[in-house]
N, C-alpha and C positions, 0 to 999 in steps of 0.2 A: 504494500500500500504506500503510495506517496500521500505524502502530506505537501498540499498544498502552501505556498506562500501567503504572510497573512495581505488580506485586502485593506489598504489605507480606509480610515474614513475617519469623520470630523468630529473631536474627541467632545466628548458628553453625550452627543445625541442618544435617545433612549426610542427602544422599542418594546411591544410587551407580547407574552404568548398566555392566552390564559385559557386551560382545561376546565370545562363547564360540563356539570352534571345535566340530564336528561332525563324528566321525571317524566312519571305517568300522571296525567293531572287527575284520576280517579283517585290511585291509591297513593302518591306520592312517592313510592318505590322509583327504580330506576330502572328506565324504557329501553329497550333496544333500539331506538329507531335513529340513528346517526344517519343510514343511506338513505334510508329514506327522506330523510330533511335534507340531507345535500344534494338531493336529487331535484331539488325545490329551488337551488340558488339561483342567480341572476348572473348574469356575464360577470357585470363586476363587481359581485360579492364571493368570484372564482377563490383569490389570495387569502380572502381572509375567515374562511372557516374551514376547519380540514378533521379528516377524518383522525381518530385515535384507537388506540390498543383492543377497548371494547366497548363494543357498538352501543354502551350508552354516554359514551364519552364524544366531547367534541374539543376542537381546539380555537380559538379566537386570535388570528393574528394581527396587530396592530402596523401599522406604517410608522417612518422612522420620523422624529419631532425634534427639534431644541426647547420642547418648552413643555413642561405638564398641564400647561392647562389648552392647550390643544391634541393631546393625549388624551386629556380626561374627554374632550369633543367628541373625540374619534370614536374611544372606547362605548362612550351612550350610544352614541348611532347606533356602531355595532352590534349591542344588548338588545336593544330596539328591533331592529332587524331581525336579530336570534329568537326573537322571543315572537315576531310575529312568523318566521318558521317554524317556531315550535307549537305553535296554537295551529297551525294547519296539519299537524302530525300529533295533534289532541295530546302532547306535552306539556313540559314548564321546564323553562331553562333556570341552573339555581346554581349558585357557589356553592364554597365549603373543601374543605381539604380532605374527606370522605364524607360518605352519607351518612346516615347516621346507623340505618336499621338494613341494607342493601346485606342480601348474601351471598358471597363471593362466587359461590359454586355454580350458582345461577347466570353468570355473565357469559356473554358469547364474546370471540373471540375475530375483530373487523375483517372483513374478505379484502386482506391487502394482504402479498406475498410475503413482505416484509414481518407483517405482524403473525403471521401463521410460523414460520418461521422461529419468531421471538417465543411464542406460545411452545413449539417444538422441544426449542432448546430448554425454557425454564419450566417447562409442564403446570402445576396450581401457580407457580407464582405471578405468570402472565395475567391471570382472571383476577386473584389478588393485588395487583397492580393497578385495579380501578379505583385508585386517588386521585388527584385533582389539584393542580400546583400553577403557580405563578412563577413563567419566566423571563428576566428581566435583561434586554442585552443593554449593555453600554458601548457607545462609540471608542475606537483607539485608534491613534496614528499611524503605531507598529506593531509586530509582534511581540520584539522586546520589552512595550511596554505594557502588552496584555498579560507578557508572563510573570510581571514584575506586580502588578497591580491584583493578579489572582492571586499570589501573595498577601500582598500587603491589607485586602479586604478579609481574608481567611479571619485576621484580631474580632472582626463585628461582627460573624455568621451567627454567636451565638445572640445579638443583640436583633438581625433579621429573622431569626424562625422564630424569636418571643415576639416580635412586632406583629408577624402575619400567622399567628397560629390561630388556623381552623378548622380542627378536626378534633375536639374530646369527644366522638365517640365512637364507634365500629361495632359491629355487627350486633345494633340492640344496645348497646353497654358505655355504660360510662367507662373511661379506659385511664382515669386519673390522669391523663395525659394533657395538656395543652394544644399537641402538634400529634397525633398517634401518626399520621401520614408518613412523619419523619423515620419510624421503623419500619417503615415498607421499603421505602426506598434504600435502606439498608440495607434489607434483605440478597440485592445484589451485588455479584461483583462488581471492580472497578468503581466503586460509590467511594465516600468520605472525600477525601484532600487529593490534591495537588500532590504529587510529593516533593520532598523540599530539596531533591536535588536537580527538579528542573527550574536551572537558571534562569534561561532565554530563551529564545523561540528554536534555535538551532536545538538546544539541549531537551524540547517538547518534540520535536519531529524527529530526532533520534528515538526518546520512550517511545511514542505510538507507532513508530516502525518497527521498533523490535520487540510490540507488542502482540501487531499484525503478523510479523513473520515468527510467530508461535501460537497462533493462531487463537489468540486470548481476546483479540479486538478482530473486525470486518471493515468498522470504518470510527470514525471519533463519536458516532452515534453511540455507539456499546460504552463510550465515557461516561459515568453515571456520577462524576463529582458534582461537588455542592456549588463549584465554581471550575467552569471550562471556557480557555479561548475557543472563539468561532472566527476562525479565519476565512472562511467564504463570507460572513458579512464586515468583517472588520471588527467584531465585539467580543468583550467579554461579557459569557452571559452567566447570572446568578442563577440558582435553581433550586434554593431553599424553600423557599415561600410557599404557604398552601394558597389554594387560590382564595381572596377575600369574599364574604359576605356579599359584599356589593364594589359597584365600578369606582364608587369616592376612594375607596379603602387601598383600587387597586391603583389609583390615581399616583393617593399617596406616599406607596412602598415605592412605587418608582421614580416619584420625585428624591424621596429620600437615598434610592439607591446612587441616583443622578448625581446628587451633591456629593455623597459623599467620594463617587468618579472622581468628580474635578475637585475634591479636595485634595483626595492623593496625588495627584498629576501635576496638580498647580503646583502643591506646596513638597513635595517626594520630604515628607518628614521620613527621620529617621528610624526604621521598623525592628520592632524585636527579630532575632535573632529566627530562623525557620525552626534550628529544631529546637527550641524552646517553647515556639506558637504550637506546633504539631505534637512534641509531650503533652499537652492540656486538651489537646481540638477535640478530642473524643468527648472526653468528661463534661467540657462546657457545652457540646452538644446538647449533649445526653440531659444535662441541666435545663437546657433551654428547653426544650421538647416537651420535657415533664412539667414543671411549673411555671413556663413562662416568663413575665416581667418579675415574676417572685422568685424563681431562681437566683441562685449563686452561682458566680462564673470565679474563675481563676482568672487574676487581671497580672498579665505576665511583665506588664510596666512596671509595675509595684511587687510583685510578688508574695502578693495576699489575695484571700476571699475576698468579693465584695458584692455586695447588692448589683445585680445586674439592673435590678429599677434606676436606682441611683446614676449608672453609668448611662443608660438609656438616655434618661434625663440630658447627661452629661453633651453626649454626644449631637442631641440635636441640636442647643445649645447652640456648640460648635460647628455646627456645619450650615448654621441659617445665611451666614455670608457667602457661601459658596453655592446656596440654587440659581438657578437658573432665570426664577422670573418673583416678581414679590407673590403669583400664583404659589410659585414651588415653594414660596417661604411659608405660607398659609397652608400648606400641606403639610411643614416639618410643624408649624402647630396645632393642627387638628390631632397626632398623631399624637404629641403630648400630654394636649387635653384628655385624648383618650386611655390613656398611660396615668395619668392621677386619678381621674375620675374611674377606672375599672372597665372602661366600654371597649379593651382590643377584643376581634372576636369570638373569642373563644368563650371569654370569659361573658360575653351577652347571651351565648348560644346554650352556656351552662347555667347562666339566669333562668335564661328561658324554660327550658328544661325541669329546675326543681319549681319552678309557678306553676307550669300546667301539667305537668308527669304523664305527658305525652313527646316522642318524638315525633310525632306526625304534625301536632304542631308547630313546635321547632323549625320542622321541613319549609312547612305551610308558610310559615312568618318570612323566615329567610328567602325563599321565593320568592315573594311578594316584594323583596328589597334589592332583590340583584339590580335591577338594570339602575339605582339611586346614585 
């Protein structure tokens, strides 16, 4: 396999991909009908809906912006649209980083070669792999700087899956989880980190060549890290996130993602050391997944515990100077607000939840809020 060289493009700009569940508007459960709603599209709504792993999954892909708040434009339309394909296939389009009550065994498996394949190779894990996640590319100039910057973002993964954690529950059950999505995607190889001895771009296209030529990789698709260059678009793209509740939400992760881009790039502050960040990445994972903004992370600056709430805080703070538009700065506040007051969503959805001791309504409410 050649690894392609990376493609220049104009550093910040953001793009988003977001996996959108597919109810049945009867029972609220999760519908099969992907082809059948794609078979509904319009010329040019070709790019931006595409099919996924299983046929009640679909995927939303956005156009590339400098600014979130013509992102956020884009993305309403889009929901808009989704949602009026999904009333003609008597669905409902809904976020969330798994469903709540959906069972695994019951998914089918989308008639793409590709994905039959995938299913092949990982047998229950492919059906189990109907999660639902937000991904977020960032613009870069070169390669060396996307290898440098998938690095230096590794310090705040744990501070992004507490921000967009949407999935405590799975099959029925509360999963004391914040992100349970996040051990799915576990479940496979080639997932977690970067490793820390790839330098630069030249020292990433050696790994996935002598990944390829031992036949562990096909193509950088089978890359299942938290953070991978994408050298056909020119981005680094993040892939922590479950997908938000609704489009404000997802607005705001990638404003926040946005800044903190050109934070690094502007400023190349000085970074811990890799295998210092990498001894902890696991644990503060693992941290953030389960409780969230109430988690504890190992802050490998300081070389303490510390309230991951507190650092969250911290971080927005610091990165209000470097959005993009006084929009995107109004996004790193919403997100705040939401972070003192208790409203990320996971923690609404688990509101939600002990009030009516139904997941159906749960389902019902957040449905009702996607396209917001």
């Amino acid at each position: 396999m050649q690894i392609a060289e990376f493609t220049r493009s104009e550093l910040g700009t953001i793009g988003v991909e977001l996996e959108v569940q597919l109810l049945d508007r009867q029972t609220l459960d999760l519908k099969p009908c992907a082809s059948e709603l794609l078979a509904l599209r319009q010329p040019h709504q070709l790019a931006h809906f595409k099919q996924e792993v299983t046929c009640s999954m679909l995927e939303i892909n956005s156009g590339i912006h400098d600014d979130s708040a013509t992102l956020q434009t884009e993305l309403q339309s889009l929901a808009r649209q989704l949602q009026q394909l999904a009333a003609d296939c008597d669905a409902i389009a809904c976020g969330g980083g798994t469903h709540p009550f959906q069972d695994w065994r019951q998914r089918q498996i989308s008639n793409q070669q590709r994905y039959h394949a995938f299913a092949e190779h990982y047998g229950y894990l492919a059906r189990q792999f109907t999660v639902f996640g937000q991904h977020i590319h960032i613009g870069c100039p070169d390669g060396d700087t996307a290898i440098w910057l998938c690095h230096a973002l590794g310090y705040y993964i744990p501070h992004l899956i507490a921000l967009s954690s949407a999935s405590p529950f799975v099959q029925g059950e509360a999963t004391a989880f914040a992100s349970s999505r996040s051990n799915t995607v576990l479940a496979f190889p080639n997932s977690g980190h970067l490793p820390a001895g790839v330098r630069n771009w030249r020292d990433f296209q050696q790994h996935a060549e002598q990944l390829a030529s031992c036949g562990v990789i096909q193509s950088l698709k089978d890359l299942y890290w938290d953070i991978r260059p994408k050298p056909e678009y020119g981005t680094v793209e993040l892939r922590v996130f479950d997908t938000p509740y609704n489009i404000s939400r997802a607005t705001q992760l990638a404003a926040l993602t946005q800044a903190l881009g050109l934070y690094f790039v502007t400023t190349r502050p000085t970074l811990p050391g890799r295998a210092a960040l990498y001894s902890v990445y696991d644990y503060n994972r693992f941290q953030a997944a389960r409780f969230g903004c109430d988690a504890e992370f190992i802050d490998i600056r300081c070389g303490q515990r510390r309230s991951l709430r507190a650092s969250l805080l911290e971080m927005l703070q610091m990165l209000a100077p470097y959005s993009s538009s006084d929009y995107g700065r109004s996004c790193l506040q919403e997100l705040e607000a939401a972070i003192v007051s208790n409203r990320l969503d996971y923690q609404q959805a688990t509101q939600l939840a002990a009030d009516s001791q139904s997941l159906q309504h749960v389902q019902q409410t957040l449905a009702g809020n996607w396209a917001d």
